[in-house]
MILUM-168732 format. One record per residue (C-alpha): chain; residue number from 0; z, y, x. Coordinates in steps of 0.001 Angstrom, whole numbers, always signed. Layout:
<nodes>
+-----+-----+---------+---------+---------+
! mol ! seq !      c3 !      c2 !      c1 !
+-----+-----+---------+---------+---------+
!   A ! NUM !       Z !       Y !       X !
...
+-----+-----+---------+---------+---------+
</nodes>
This chain:
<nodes>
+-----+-----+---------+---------+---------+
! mol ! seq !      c3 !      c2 !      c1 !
+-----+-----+---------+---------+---------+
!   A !   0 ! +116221 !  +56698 !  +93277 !
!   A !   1 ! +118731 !  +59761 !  +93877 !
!   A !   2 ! +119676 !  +62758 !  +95523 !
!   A !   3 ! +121073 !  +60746 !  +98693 !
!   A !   4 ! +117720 !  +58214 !  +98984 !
!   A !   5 ! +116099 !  +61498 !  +99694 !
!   A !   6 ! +117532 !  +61940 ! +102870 !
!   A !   7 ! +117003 !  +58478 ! +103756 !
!   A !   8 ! +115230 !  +58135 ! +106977 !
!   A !   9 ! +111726 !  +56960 ! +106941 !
!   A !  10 ! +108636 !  +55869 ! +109581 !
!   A !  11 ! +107102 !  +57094 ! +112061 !
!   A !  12 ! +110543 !  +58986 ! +113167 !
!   A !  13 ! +113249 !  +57619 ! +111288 !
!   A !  14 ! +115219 !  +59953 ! +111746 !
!   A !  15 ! +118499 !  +61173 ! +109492 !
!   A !  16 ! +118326 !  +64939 ! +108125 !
!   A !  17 ! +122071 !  +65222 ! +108228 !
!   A !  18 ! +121676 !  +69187 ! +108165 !
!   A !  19 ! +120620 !  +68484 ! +104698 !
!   A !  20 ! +123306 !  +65442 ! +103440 !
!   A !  21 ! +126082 !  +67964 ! +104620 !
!   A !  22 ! +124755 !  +70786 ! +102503 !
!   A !  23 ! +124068 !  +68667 !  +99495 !
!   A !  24 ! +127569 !  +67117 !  +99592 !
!   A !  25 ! +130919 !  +68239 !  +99637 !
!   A !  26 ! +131968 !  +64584 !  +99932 !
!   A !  27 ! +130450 !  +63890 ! +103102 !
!   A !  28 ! +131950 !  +67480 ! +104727 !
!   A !  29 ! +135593 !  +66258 ! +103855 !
!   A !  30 ! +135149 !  +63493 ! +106289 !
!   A !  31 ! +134232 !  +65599 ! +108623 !
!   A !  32 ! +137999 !  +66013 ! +110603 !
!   A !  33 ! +139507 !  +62727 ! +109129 !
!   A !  34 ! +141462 !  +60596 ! +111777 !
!   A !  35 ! +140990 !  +57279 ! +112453 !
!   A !  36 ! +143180 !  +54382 ! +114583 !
!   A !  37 ! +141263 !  +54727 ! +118373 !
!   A !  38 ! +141567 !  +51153 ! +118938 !
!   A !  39 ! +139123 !  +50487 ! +116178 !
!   A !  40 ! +137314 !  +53575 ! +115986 !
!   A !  41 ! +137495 !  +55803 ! +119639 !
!   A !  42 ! +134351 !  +57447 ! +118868 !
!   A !  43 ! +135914 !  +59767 ! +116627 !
!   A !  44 ! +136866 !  +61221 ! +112727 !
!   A !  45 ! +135369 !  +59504 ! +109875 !
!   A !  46 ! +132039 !  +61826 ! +109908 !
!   A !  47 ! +131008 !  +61075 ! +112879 !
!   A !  48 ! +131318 !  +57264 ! +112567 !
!   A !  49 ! +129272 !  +57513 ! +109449 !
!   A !  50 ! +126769 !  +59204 ! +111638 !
!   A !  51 ! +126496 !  +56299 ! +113907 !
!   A !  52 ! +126736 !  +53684 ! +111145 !
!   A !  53 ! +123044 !  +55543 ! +109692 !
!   A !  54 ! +121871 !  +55768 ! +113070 !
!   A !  55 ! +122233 !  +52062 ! +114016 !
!   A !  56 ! +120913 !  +51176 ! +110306 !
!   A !  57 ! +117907 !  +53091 ! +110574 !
!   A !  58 ! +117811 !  +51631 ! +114277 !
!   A !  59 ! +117431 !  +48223 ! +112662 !
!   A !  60 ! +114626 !  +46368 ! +112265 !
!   A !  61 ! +115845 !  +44306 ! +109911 !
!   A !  62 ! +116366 !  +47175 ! +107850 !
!   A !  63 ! +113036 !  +48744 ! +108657 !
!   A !  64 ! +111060 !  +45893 ! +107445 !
!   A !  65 ! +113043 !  +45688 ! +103835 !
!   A !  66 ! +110851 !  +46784 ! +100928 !
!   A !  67 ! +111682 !  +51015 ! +100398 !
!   A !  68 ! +113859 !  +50279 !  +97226 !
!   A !  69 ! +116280 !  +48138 !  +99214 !
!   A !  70 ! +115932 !  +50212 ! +101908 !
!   A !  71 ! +117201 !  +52954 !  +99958 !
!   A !  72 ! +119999 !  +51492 !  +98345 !
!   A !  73 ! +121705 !  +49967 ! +101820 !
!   A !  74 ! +121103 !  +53896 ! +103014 !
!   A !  75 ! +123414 !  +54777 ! +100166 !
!   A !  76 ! +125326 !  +52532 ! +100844 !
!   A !  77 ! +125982 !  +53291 ! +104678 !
!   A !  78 ! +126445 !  +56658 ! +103754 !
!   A !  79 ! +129466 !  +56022 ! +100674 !
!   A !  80 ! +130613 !  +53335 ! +102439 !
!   A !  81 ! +134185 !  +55081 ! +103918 !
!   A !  82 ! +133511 !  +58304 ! +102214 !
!   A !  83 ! +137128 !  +57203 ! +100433 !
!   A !  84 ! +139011 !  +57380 ! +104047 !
!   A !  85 ! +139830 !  +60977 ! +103287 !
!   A !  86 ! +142064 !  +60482 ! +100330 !
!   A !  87 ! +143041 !  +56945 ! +101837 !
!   A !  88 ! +144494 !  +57764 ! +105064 !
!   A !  89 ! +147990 !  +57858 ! +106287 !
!   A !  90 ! +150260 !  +56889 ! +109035 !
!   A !  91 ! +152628 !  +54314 ! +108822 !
!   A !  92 ! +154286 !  +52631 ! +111955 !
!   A !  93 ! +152615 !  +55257 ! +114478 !
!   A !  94 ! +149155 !  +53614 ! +113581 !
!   A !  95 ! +146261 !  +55353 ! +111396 !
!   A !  96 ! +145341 !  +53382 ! +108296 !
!   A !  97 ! +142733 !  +53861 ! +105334 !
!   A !  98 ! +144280 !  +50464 ! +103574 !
!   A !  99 ! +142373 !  +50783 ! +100447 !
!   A ! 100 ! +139510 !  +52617 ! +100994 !
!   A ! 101 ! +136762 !  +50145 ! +100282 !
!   A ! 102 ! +138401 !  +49737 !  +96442 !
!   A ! 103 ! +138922 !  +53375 !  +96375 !
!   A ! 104 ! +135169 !  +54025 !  +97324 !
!   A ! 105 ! +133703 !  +51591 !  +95072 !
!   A ! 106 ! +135178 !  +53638 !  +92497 !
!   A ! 107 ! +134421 !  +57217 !  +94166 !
!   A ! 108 ! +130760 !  +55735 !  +94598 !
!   A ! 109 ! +130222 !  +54917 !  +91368 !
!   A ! 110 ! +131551 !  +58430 !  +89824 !
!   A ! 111 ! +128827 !  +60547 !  +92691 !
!   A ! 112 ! +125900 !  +58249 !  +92168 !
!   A ! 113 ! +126473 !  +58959 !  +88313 !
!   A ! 114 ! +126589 !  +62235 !  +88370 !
!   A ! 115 ! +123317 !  +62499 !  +90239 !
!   A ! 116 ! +121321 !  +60202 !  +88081 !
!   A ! 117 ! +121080 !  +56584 !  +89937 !
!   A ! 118 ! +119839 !  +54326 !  +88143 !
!   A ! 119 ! +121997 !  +51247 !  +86505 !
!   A ! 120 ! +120891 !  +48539 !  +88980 !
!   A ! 121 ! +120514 !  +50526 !  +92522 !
!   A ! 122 ! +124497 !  +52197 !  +91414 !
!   A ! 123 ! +125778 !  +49018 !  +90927 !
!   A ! 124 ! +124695 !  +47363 !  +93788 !
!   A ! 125 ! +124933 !  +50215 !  +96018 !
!   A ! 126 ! +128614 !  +50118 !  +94809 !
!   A ! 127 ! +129197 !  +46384 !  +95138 !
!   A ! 128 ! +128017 !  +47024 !  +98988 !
!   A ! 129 ! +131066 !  +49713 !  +98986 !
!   A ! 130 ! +133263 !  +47350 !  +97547 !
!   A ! 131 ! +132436 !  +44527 !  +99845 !
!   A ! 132 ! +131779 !  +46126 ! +103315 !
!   A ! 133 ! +134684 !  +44753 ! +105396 !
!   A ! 134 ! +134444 !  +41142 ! +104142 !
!   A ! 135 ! +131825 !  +39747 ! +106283 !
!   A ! 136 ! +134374 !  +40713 ! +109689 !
!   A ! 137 ! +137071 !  +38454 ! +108466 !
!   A ! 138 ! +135991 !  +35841 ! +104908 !
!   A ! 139 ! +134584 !  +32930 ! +107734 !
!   A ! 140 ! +138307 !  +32627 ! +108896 !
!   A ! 141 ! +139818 !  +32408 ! +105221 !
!   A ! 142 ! +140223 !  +29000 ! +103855 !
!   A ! 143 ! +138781 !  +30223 ! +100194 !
!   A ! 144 ! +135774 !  +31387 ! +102090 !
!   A ! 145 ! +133357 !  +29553 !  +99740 !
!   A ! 146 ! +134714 !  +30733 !  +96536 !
!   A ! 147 ! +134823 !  +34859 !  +97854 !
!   A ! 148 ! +131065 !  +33970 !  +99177 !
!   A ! 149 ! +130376 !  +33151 !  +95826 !
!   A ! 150 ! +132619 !  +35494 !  +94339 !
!   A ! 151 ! +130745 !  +38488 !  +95867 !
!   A ! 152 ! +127347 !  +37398 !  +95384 !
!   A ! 153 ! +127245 !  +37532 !  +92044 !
!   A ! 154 ! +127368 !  +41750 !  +92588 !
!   A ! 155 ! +125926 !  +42247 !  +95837 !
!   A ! 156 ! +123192 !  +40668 !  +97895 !
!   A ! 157 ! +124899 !  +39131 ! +100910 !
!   A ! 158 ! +121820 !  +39926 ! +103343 !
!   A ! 159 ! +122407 !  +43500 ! +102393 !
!   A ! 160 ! +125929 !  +43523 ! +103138 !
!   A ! 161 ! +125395 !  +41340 ! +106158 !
!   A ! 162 ! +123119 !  +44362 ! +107313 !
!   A ! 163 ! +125203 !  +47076 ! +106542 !
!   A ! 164 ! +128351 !  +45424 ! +108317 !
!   A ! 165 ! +126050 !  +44810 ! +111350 !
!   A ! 166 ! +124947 !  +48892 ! +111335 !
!   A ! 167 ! +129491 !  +49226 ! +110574 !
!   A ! 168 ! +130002 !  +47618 ! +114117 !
!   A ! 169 ! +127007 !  +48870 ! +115646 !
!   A ! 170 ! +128322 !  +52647 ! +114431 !
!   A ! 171 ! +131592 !  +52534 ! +116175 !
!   A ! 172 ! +133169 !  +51925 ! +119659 !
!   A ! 173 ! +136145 !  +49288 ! +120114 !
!   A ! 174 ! +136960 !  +46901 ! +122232 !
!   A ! 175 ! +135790 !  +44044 ! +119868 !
!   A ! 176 ! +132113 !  +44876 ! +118848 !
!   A ! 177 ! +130875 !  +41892 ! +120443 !
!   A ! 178 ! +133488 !  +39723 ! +118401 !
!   A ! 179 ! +132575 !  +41484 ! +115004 !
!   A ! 180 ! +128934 !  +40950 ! +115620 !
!   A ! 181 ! +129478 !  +37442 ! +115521 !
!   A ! 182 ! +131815 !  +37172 ! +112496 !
!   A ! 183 ! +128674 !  +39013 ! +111157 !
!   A ! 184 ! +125989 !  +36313 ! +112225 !
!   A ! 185 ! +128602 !  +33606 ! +110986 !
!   A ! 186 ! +128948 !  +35169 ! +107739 !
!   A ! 187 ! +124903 !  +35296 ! +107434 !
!   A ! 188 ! +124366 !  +31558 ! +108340 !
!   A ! 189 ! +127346 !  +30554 ! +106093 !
!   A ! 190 ! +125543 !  +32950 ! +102983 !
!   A ! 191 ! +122201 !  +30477 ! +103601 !
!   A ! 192 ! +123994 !  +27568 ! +103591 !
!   A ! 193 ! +125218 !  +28046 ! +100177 !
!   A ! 194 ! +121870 !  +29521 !  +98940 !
!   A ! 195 ! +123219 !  +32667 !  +98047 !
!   A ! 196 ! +122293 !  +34790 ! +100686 !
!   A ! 197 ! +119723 !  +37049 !  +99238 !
!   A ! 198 ! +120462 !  +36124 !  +95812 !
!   A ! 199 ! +123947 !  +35406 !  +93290 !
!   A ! 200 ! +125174 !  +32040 !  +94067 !
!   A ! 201 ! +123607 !  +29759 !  +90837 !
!   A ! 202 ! +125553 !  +27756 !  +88433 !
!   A ! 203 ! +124705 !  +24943 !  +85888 !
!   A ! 204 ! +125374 !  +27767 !  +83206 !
!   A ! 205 ! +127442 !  +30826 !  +82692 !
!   A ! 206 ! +130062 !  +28994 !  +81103 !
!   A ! 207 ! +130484 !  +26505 !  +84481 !
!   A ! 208 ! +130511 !  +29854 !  +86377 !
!   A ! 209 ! +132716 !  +31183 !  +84416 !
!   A ! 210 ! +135093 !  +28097 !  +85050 !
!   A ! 211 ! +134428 !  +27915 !  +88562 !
!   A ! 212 ! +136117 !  +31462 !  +89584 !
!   A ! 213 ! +139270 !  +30766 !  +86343 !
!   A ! 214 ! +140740 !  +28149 !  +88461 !
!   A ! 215 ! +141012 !  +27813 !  +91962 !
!   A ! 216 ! +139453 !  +23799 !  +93568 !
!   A ! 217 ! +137217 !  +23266 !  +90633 !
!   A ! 218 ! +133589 !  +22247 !  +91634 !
!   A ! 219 ! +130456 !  +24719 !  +91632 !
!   A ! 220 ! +128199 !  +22184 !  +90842 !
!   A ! 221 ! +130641 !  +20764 !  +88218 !
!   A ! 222 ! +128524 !  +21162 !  +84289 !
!   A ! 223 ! +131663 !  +22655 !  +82545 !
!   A ! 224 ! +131785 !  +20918 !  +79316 !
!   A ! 225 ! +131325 !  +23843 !  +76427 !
!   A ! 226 ! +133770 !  +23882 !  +73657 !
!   A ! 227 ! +133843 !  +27080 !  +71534 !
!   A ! 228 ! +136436 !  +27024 !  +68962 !
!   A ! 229 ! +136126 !  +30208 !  +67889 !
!   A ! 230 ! +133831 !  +33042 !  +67543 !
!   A ! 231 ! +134613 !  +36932 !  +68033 !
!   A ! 232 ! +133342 !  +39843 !  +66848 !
!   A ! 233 ! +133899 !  +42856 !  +68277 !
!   A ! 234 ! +132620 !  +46406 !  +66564 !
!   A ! 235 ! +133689 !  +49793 !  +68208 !
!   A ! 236 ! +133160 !  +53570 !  +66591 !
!   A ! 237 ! +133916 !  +57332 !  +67737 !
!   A ! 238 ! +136144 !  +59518 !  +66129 !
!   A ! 239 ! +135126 !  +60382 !  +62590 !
!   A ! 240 ! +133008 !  +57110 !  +62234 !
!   A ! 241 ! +133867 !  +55563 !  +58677 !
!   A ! 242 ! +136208 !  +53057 !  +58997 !
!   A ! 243 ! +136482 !  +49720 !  +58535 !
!   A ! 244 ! +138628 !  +48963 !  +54960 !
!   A ! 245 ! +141885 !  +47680 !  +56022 !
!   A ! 246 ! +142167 !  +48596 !  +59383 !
!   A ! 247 ! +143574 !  +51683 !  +61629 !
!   A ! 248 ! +142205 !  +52173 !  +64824 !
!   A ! 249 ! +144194 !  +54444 !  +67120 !
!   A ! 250 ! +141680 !  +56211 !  +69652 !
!   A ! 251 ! +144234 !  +58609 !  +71404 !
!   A ! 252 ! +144789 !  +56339 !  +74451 !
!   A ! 253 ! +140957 !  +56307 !  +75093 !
!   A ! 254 ! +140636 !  +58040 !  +78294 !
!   A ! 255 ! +136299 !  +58005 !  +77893 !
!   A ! 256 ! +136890 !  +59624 !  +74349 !
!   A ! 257 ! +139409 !  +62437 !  +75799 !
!   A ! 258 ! +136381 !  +64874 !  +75995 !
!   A ! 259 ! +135233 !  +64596 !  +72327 !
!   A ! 260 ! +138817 !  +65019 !  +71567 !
!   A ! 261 ! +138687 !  +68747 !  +73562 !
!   A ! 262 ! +135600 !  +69838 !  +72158 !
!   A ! 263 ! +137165 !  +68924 !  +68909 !
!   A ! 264 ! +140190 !  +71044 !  +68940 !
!   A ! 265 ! +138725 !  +73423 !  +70808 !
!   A ! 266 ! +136089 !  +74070 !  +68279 !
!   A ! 267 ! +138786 !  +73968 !  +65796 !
!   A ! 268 ! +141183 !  +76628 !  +67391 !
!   A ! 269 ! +137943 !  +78948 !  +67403 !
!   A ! 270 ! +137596 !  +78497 !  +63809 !
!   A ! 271 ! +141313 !  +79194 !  +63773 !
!   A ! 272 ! +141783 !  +75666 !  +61852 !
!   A ! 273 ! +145471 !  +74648 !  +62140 !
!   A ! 274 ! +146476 !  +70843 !  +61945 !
!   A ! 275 ! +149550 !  +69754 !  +59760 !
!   A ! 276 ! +151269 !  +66922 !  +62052 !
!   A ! 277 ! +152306 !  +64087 !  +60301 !
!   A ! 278 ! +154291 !  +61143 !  +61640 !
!   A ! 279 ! +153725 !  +57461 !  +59741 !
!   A ! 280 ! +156432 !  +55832 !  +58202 !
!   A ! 281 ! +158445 !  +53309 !  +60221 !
!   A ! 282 ! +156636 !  +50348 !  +57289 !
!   A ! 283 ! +153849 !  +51429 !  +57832 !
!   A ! 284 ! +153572 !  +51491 !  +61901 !
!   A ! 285 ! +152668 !  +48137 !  +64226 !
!   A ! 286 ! +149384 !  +46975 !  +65066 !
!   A ! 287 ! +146172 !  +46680 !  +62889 !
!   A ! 288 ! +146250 !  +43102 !  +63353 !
!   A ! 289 ! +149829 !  +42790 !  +61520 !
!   A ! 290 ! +148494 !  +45250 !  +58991 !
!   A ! 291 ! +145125 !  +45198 !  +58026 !
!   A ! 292 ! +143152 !  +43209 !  +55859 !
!   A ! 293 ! +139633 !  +40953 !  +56895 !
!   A ! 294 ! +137009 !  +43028 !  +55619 !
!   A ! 295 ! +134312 !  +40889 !  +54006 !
!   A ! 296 ! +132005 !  +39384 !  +56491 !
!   A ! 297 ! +134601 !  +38967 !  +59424 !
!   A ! 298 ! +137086 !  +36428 !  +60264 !
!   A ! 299 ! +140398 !  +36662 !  +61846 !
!   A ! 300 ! +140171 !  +34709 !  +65162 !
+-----+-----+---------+---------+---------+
</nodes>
């Protein structure tokens, strides 16, 4: 699957080559030093937690018996999963906190598993698992625990993040392990109960779905009645693509087109091509909806 499921422990010894994670990864050497609060974490910097969080997964037979793919991905997953506490940490109030780090990681995640060539689905739900690794230790006390069950189903499977919370409390030494544990167990019985536990909670159709999580009290089993008053086209081109007659799209703000944008002048300033800058007229500025006309074959909406 990638770079990381390499590493990934496997029968008879299952055993974690972390000799070879820390020379493949830069990432997982900055955590190595990284302080944590010692009433939730007393064994130690963020490394060696992670160390003990792939330990007590690979310990798990749970984990052992899942099929090598998913396996694999909840490996990943134990690995990224606070590999964001490095840029996240700080003091405030005397205590150590990484507030953030499981949205920061998500993101970090998804940026390393790219680079190494995961595939679409495994990145993605490897990801999801970042994203979503702390909720099963506190969603059965909130009162919109249904809806963030549901809510997080639909991008991660909940026995997979039930069993990499379980390794996350397992991994660490505090004074409420035993507590956490049960949260965990909660949060797994609660996941069955709704039928989404090892799969995205189901609605009548995407458009009830997409109801459902717009406004909060609605019912999941309600058949949102589908009214679609309009419909929208949407066409999208790189710099230099012919344009569409009567409109001006302004890439410049892209950030995913910045790249072409270097190679272009840079190519240019090797050819020693110089640009004449030109500024539009006040008339003619605004946006390309207030401007342009419908080419034929689209509608305004």
């Amino acid at each position: 699957m990638n770079s990381i499921s390499r590493w990934c422990s496997s029968a008879p010894e299952w055993r974690v080559d972390w000799p070879a994670l820390d020379r493949e990864f830069e990432w997982i050497l900055a955590m190595r030093g990284c302080a944590q609060d010692a009433v939730f974490h007393a064994e130690g910097d963020v490394w060696i937690h992670t160390c003990m969080v792939c330990e007590a997964m690979a310990a798990l037979p749970q984990w052992r018996a899942l099929p090598e793919r998913d396996r694999q991905v909840v490996f990943a997953a134990a690995v990224l999963h606070d590999q964001a506490k490095p840029s996240c940490t700080r003091e405030e109030n005397g205590r150590i906190t990484s507030r953030g780090h499981s949205v920061r990681g998500a993101i970090d995640a998804r940026r390393i598993l790219w680079e190494i060539g995961t595939n679409f689905a495994s990145r993605e739900q490897i990801c999801a698992l970042v994203r979503h690794h702390q909720a099963p230790f506190h969603l059965i006390d909130r009162d919109d625990a249904q809806r963030q069950v549901f809510l997080i189903s639909q991008t991660a499977r909940c026995d997979l993040l039930a069993l990499l919370a379980r390794a996350d409390i397992l991994g660490r030494q505090c004074g409420d392990q035993e507590e956490l544990l049960n949260k965990v167990s909660l949060f797994e019985e609660f996941c069955r109960e709704l039928n989404c536990f090892d799969q995205p909670r189901k609605f009548a159709s995407p458009h009830s779905r997409f109801e459902y999580f717009r406004a909060e009290h609605r019912d999941p089993d309600y058949l949102a009645h589908e009214d679609f008053r309009c419909e929208v086209a949407m066409m999208s081109g790189l710099p230099g693509a012919a344009r569409i007659p009567g409109y001006e799209v302004d890439f410049r703000n892209a950030r995913s087109l910045a790249w072409m944008l270097f190679a272009k002048n840079w190519m240019k300033h090797q050819q020693g091509i110089k640009e004449k800058s030109y500024t539009r007229p006040a008339s003619e500025r605004g946006s390309f909806c207030e401007r342009g006309k419908i080419s034929s074959g689209m509608r305004r909406i």
